[in-house]
ROGURO-645989 format. One record per residue (C-alpha): x, y, z; residue in three letters. Coordinates in steps of 0.02 Angstrom, whole numbers, plus 50000, padded with zeros to 5 digits. Example, Ala and Ser with C-alpha at 12.3 -4.5 7.8 and 13.67 -1.06 7.14 Angstrom:
BEGIN
506154977550390ALA 506844994750357SER 
REM end
This chain:
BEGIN
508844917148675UNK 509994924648788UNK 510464913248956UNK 511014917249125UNK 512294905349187UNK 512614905249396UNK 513224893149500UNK 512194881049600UNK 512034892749734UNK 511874908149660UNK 510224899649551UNK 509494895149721UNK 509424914249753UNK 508924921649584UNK 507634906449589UNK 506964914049759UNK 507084932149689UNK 506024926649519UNK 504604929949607UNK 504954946249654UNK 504614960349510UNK 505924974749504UNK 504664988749417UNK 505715004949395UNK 504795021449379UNK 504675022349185UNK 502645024049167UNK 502375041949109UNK 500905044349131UNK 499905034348986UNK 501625031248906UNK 503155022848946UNK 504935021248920UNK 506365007448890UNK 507855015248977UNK 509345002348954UNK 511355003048936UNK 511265007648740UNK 509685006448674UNK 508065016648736UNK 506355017348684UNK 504825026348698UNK 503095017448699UNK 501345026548639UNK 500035020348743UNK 498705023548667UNK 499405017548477UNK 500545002748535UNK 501905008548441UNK 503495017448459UNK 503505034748462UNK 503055042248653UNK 502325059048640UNK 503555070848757UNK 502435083448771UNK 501235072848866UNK 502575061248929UNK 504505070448954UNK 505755056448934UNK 506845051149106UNK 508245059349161UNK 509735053849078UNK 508945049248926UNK 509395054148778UNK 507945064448652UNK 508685069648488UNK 507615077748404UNK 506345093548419UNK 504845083348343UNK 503785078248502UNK 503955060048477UNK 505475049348565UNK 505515030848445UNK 507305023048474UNK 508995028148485UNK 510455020448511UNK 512115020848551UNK 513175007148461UNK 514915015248491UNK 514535009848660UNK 515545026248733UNK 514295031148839UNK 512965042748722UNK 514525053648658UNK 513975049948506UNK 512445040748451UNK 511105037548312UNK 509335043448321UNK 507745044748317UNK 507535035248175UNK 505835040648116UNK 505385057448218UNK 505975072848077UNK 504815079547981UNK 503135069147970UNK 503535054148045UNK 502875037947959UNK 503165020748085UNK 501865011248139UNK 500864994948125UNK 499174990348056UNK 498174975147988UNK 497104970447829UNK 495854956947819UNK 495904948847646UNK 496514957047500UNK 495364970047438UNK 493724977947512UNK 494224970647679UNK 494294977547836UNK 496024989247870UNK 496774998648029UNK 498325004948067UNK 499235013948204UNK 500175026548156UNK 501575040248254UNK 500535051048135UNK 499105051448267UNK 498315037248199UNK 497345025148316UNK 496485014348213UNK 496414998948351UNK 496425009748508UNK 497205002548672UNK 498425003748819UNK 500074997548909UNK 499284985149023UNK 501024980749099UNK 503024985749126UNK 504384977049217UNK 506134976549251UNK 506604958449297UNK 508494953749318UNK 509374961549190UNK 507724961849052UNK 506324974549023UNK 504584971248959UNK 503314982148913UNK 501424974048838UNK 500224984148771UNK 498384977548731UNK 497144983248590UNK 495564978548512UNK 494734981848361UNK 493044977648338UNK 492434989448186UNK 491904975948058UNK 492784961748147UNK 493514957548341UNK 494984954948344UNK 496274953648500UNK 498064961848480UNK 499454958848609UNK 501214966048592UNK 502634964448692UNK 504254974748680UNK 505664962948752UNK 507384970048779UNK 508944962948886UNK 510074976548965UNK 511504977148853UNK 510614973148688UNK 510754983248529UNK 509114974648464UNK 507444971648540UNK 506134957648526UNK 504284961548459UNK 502924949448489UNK 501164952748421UNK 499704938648486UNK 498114941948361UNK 496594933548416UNK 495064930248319UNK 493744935448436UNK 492304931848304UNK 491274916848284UNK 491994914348099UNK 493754908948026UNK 494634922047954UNK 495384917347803UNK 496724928247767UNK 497514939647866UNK 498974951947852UNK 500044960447974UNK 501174972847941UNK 502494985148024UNK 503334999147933UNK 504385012647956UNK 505285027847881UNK 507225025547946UNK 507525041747958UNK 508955046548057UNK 508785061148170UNK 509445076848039UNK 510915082348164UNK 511855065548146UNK 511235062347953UNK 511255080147878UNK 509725072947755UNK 508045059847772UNK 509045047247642UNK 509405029547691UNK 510355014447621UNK 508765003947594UNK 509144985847575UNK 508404969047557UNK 509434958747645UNK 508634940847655UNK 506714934747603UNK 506014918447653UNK 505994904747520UNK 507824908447427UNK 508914898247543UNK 508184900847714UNK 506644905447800UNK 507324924547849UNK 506474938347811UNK 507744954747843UNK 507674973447786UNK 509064985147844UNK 509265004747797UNK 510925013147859UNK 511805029647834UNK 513685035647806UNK 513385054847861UNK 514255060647925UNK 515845050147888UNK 516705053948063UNK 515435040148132UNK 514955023748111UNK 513855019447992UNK 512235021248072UNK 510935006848067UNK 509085000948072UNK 508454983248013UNK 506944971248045UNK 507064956148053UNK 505994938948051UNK 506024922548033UNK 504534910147935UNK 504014906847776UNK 502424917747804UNK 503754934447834UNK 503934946847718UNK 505404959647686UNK 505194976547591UNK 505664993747554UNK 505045007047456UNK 503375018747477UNK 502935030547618UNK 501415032547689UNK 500485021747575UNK 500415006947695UNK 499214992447634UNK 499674973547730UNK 499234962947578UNK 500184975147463UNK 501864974847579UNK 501644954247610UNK 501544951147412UNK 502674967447351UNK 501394974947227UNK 501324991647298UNK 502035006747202UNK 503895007147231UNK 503794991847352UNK 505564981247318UNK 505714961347386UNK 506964958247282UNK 508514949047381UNK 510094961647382UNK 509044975347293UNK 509624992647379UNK 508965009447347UNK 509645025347409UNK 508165036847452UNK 506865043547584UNK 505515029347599UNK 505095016347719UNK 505664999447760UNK 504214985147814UNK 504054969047862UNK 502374959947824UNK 501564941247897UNK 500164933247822UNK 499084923147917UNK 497994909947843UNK 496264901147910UNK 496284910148087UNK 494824899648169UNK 493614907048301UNK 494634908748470UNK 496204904148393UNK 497814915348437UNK 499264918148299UNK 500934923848379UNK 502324930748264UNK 503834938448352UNK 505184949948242UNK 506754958748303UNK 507134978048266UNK 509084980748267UNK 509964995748297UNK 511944990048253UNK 512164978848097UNK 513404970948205UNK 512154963848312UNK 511104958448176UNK 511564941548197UNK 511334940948369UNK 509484946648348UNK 509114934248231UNK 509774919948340UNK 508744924948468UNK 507244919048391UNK 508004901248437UNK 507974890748599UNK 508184872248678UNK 506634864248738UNK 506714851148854UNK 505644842748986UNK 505194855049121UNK 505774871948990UNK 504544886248946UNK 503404883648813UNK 504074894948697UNK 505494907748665UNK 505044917248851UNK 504394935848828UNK 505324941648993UNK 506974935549102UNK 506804921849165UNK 508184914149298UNK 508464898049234UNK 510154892549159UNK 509864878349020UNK 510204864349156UNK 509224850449117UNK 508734838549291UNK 508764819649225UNK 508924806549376UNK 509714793049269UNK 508204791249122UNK 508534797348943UNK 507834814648902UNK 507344822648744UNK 508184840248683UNK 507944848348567UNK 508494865748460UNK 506864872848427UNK 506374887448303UNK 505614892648134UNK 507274890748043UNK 508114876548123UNK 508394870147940UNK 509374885547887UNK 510554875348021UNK 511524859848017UNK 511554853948196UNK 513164843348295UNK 513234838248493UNK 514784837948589UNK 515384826148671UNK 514494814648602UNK 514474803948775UNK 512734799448816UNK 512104807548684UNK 511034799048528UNK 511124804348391UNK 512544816748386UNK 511874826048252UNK 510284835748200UNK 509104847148304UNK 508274833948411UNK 509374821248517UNK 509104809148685UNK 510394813048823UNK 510714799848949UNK 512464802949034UNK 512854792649178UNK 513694808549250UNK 513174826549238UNK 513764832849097UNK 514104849049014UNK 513594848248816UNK 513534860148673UNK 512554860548505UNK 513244870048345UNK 512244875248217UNK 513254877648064UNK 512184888647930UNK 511674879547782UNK 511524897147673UNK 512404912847706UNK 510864924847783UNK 511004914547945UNK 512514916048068UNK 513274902148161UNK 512504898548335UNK 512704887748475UNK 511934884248658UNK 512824876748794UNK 511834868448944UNK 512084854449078UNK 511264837149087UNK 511184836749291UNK 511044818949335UNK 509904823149482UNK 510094811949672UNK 508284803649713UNK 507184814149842UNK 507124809849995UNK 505364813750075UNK 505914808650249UNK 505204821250371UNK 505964828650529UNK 505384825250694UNK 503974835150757UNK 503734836850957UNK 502094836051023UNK 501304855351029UNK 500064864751095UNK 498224867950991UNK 498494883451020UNK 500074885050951UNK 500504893950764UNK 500434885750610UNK 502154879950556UNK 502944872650396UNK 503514855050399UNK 505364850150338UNK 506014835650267UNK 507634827850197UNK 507144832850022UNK 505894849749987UNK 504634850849852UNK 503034839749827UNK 501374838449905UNK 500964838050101UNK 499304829050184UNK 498474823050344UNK 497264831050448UNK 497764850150480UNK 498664854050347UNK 498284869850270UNK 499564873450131UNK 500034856350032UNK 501374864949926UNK 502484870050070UNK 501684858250211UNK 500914871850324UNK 500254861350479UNK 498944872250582UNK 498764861950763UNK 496974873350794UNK 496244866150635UNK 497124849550678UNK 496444850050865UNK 496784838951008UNK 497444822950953UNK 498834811050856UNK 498784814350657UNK 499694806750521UNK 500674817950394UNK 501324809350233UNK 502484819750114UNK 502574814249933UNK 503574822449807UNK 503164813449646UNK 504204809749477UNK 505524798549451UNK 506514802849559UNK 505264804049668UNK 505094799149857UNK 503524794549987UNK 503664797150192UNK 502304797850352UNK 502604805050537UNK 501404806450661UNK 501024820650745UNK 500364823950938UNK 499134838750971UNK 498984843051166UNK 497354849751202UNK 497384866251255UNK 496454872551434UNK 494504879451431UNK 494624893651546UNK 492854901251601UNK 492354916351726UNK 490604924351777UNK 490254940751809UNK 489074945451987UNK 488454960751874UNK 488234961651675UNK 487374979051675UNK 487304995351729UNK 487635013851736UNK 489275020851711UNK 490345018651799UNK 489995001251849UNK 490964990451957UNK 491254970051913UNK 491764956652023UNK 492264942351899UNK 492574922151985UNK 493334911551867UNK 493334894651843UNK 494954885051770UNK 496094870651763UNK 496974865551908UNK 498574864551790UNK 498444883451736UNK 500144892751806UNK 499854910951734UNK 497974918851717UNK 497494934351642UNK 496014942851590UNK 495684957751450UNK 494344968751501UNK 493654976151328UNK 493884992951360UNK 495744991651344UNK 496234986051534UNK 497014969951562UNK 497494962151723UNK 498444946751791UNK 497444943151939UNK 496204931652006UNK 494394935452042UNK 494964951951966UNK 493724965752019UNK 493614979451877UNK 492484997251865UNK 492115000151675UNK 492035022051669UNK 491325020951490UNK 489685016551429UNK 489645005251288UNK 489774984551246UNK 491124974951308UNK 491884956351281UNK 492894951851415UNK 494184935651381UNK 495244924851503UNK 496634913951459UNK 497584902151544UNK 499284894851514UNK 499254877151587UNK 500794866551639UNK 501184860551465UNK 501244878651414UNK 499724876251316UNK 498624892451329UNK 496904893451311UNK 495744906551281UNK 493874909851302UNK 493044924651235UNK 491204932751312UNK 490544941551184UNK 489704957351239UNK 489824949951409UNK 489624967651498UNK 488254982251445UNK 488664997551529UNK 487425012551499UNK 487765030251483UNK 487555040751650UNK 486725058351628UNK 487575073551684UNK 486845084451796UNK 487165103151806UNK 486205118551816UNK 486525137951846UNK 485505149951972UNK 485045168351898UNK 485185184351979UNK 486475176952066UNK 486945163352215UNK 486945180752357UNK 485135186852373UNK 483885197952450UNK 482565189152540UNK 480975188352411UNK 482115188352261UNK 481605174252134UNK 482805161752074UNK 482765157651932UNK 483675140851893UNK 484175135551702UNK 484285117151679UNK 486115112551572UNK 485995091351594UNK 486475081651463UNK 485795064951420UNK 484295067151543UNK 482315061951537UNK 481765068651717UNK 482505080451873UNK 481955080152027UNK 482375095852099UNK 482455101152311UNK 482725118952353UNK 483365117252528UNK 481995129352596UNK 480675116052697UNK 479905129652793UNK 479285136152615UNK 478195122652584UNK 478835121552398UNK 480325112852432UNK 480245101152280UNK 479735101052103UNK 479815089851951UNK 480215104051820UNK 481435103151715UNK 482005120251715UNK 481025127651891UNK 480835144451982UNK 480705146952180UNK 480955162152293UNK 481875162852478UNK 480685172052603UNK 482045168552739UNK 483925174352762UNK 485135161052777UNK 485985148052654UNK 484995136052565UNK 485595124952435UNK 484835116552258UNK 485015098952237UNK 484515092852061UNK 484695073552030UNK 484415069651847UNK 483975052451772UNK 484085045151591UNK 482745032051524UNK 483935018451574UNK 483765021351743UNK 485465030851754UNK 485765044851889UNK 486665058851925UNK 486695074252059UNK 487495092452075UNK 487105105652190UNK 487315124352210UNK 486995135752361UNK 486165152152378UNK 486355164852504UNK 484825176152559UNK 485225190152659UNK 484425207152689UNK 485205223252682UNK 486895227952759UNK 487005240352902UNK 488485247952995UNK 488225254753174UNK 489385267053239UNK 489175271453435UNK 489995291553469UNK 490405289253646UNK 491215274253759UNK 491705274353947UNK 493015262253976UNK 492745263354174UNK 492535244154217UNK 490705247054291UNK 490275234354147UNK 489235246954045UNK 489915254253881UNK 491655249953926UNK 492115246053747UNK 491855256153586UNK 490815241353479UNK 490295243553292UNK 488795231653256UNK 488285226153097UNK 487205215252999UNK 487765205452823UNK 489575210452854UNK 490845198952842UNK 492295208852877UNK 492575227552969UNK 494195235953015UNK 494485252353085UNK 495755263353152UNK 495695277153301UNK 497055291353302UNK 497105305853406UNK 496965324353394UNK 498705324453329UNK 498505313053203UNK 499395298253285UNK 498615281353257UNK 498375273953434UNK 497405257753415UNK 496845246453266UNK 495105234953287UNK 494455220653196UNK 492745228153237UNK 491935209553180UNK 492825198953345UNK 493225213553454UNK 493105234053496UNK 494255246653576UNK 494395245653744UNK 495215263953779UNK 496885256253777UNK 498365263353669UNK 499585251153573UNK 500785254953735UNK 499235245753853UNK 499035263253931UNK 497525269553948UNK 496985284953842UNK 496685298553918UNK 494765305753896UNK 494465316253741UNK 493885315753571UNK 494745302953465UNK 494545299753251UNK 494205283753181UNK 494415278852988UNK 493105261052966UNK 493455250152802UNK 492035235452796UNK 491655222152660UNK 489855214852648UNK 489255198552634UNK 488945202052458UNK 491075207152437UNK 490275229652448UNK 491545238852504UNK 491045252852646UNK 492025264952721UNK 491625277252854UNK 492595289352971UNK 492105300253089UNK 492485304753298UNK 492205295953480UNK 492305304953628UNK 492995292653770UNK 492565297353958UNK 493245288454078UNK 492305295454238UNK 491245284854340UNK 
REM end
């Protein structure tokens, strides 16, 4: 297992960032990809194998697809020179064979495999991806339940830099019998991708096999073409004496067959190597799986025989008090530093071939015994140590782990002061000397972190204890003051009516509230007292005041659907022929209210003895000139009112009169040349002369000529022309022209 050594600081940052999951965009769709420094990966999400279909799923940008066969595995690039050069896919030319599959028993059992050859024997999906620190991990989830039900879990585990990646595969029995022998298998065909190897032929070659020295199990198949690269390199690797190595075969994958090595061609045989085009495998048998009972098995697939060591050495860890259970499936951002506050604590190297390994502690200091995997560590300072394992047989590689014994100060649970507060006020977190452990008293809400809510609390004096347990371990109290917060109350002198309706509210409050305010419910607020406020809208409204008092407590009451205002109709109508009449016409009126049950109309006209109906849309007729006007008021079922009017003009027909002769003498009698008229609102006319001069110009509405020329001399007697423009009540133009004789003789 790889560790992450920081400082003290820096692991009080990742440690608040561990929460946090940094998920990069490599879901494709069902698919997914494993984009790190030199290795990638693509992931089938339906088969739970490698081999991503890039028709359905195109691989990133920046990745690196090798060959024309649709299915991205794994490539690498173990010259680490940035993908100038670099090996892969290892299985996609040609018919690809890599997969995984099960068989239950030895013969006549039940089989299923998943296959890059469209196979989907136990069908399932990715169920999750992430990208934590500087790790990726990628589970997909299966079931098969033809003939059995069984549970499969596999996680893909890579760090950033690796040339190898972790597999672990969870199997659960999911029936109500013990199973009692089960076989897993993964194979593949290692070929390299035809550009880089020229041919499908691989170096095939059992490298190690449980039970001859040490408990590995590791099959590795490399290629020399071309010679201008390194030799390029695939291997699997496991360790337990229920792993299996193999090579030989193709397609004719069988789990009990590749465990025990009695399929055709199938080679166990330590340091046996075959140069041909066949597939590689690694196969775990699983005895006496009970009902409910999960088997996990974990193998590493290596891409650079250099790193083979490495990959095997990650299947081992240090387990201490307070460490995962278990080599972790993902990053985690803990360095192996192992919290002791002077007591002795067990450590241990933990794996399935810790005795490949013989095991020594330095410095010995505090540490008992100084050899083997398990020791007690009990430094009286903290101490840095490191364990050595020295391999027993050659198909191991030396190993070691370094990690710190802290030597941990006590807690101290003591808690800061608190100052009284208000019931109203937030919830808070308390603090104390020492963080961590469990928070209680009345009001709080969070024990982990010591969230104190004063409104569940309410008004009163509360003790808090903090206890943070362990050995180191620590127990403090505070008590806490609550200041009851003010009770604010108002009344309204209406709670109902039409829209818009007007509210006088009178409050009632503490004499120790400084600042008032009250919120409306239709979106108003205001800061004054004995507010009065007109609501426009109908609808339901809960109006709240709140106080702050002189302890800056504030307190709030809320009146639910305090105020019902109801909807107001709207009156309107329209008049046909028109609002200017002839006396006898008919109007007809056309009712347009909205939101009405009843009008009540008047028509302006009393003399008509119809003045008022109760129609909704009503007729009546004008016998009379003059200007009358329609009043409707129209009501709702809620009581609800509202009014609009229109006026109509009935006159009769317009007439011009013209007089042909004037005598502008000053006995009184026809001394000024008059047009009368009747439904005229506006006459002008001219008078010019026999020469064509104009000599006066009349508003013949106000006024007439008077014989007078603009000059205020009078005109002499004669015939004289007038041109007469007039507009009618009802906007007719009229024109007339025509001759006056004025006589001036008395």
């Amino acid at each position: 297992m790889k560790k992450i050594k920081v400082s003290s600081l820096s692991l009080i940052i990742v440690i608040s960032l561990f929460q946090v999951r940094l998920v990069n965009a490599q879901m494709v769709g069902p698919n997914a990809y494993i984009k790190a420094t030199s290795l990638e990966i693509g992931l089938d999400g339906q088969g739970g194998f490698e081999g991503c279909n890039t028709t359905t799923s195109p691989p990133l940008a920046g990745m690196h697809p090798r060959s024309t066969n649709p299915q991205f595995g794994f490539v690498a690039n173990p010259q680490l020179n940035a993908w100038l050069t670099f090996d892969g896919d290892f299985f996609t030319p040609g018919t690809p064979e890599n997969g995984w599959g099960i068989e239950i028993g030895t013969t006549g059992g039940v089989t299923a495999s998943n296959n890059a050859t469209s196979e989907w024997g136990i069908p399932g999906a990715i169920t999750d991806w992430s990208h934590t620190f500087d790790c990726y991990s990628a589970d997909w989830e299966g079931d098969l339940t033809s003939g059995t039900n069984l549970h499969f879990k596999i996680n893909y585990f890579l760090q950033e830099t690796d040339l190898f990646y972790t597999t672990t595969v969870s199997i659960t029995n999911n029936t109500a019998a013990t199973i009692p022998e089960l076989f897993y298998y993964r194979n593949v065909d290692p070929d390299n991708d035809v550009s880089i190897s020229l041919d499908y032929i691989t170096q095939n070659t059992i490298v190690s096999q449980p039970g001859t020295g040490c408990n590995l199990a590791h099959v590795s198949a490399t290629s020399l073409v071309p010679s201008t690269q390194p030799q390029s390199y695939l291997g699997f690797a496991a360790i337990g004496a229920n792993w299996r190595a193999m090579y030989g075969g193709f397609s004719n994958r069988d789990g009990s067959d590749i465990w025990n090595g009695a399929g055709p061609g199938f080679v166990q045989t330590i340091g046996s190597t075959n140069f041909a085009d066949e597939a590689i495998a690694l196969g775990y048998k699983i005895e006496n799986l009970a009902p409910g009972a999960t088997e996990v098995i974990k193998f590493v697939v290596i891409l650079d025989n250099a790193s083979a060591s490495q990959a095997i050495n990650n299947l081992l860890y240090l387990t201490y008090p307070g460490s995962v259970a278990g080599a972790p499936l993902s990053c985690t951002p803990f360095i192996d530093t192992i919290p002791t506050c002077g007591g002795p604590v067990p450590i241990s190297v933990t794996g399935t071939n810790i005795s490949d390994y013989t095991w020594t502690w330095s410095p010995t200091t505090g540490i008992t015994p100084s050899t083997g995997p398990s020791v007690i560590a009990n430094p009286s300072t903290t101490t840095t140590y490191t364990v050595t394992g020295t391999p027993i047989s050659a198909c191991v590689a030396p190993i070691s782990f370094t990690f710190v014994v802290d030597l941990t100060t006590p807690a101290n649970a003591t808690i800061n002061t608190v100052t009284p507060m208000c019931s109203s006020a937030p919830p808070f977190n308390m603090t104390s000397v020492s963080s961590g452990g469990t928070w209680t008293g009345t009001g709080i809400t969070n024990s982990g972190i010591g969230t104190f809510n004063p409104s569940v609390a309410g008004a009163g004096t509360f003790t808090i204890t903090h206890n943070i347990p362990g050995s180191c371990g620590d127990t403090a109290s505070i008590t806490v003051q609550v200041l009851p917060s003010p009770t604010p109350s108002t009344v309204a002198d209406v709670t109902s009516g039409c829209a818009p309706l007007c509210v006088n509210f009178t409050e009632t409050v503490s004499a120790t509230c400084s600042i008032l305010g009250y919120t409306f419910g239709d979106g108003d607020i205001s800061s004054s007292s004995n507010p009065n406020h007109c609501y426009d809208s109908a609808g339901v409204f809960s109006v709240s005041i709140h106080c702050t008092d002189s302890n800056g407590c504030v307190g709030t009451t809320i009146f639910s659907n305090m105020i019902t205002v109801s909807p107001s109709p709207l009156a309107n109508f329209t008049v046909a022929p028109g609002t200017t009449v002839a006396p006898g016409t008919t109007i007809n009126i056309t009712n347009n209210s909205i939101g009405s049950t009843s009008s009540s109309w008047t028509f302006g006209d009393p003399a008509s003895g119809t003045n008022s109906s109760s129609l909704f849309s009503p007729t009546h007729t004008y016998v009379n000139e003059g200007t009358f006007c329609i009043e409707l008021i129209a009501a709702n079922s809620t009581g609800c009112l509202d009014s609009a009017k229109y006026c109509v003009i009935v006159e009769g027909e317009t007439t011009i009169f013209i007089p042909n002769v004037f005598s502008p003498n000053g006995d009184a009698n026809n001394d000024v040349f008059l047009v009368s008229s009747h439904n005229v609102k506006e006459i002008k006319y001219d008078i010019y002369d026999r020469w064509g001069l104009k000599i006066a110009s009349y508003n013949g509405i106000t006024g007439g000529w008077n014989g007078e020329t603009k000059n205020g001399k009078m005109a002499p007697d004669g015939v004289y022309y007038y041109i007469l423009k007039a507009t009618a009540n009802n906007g007719k133009e009229i024109n007339k022209e025509g001759f006056i004789t004025l006589l001036s003789v008395k």
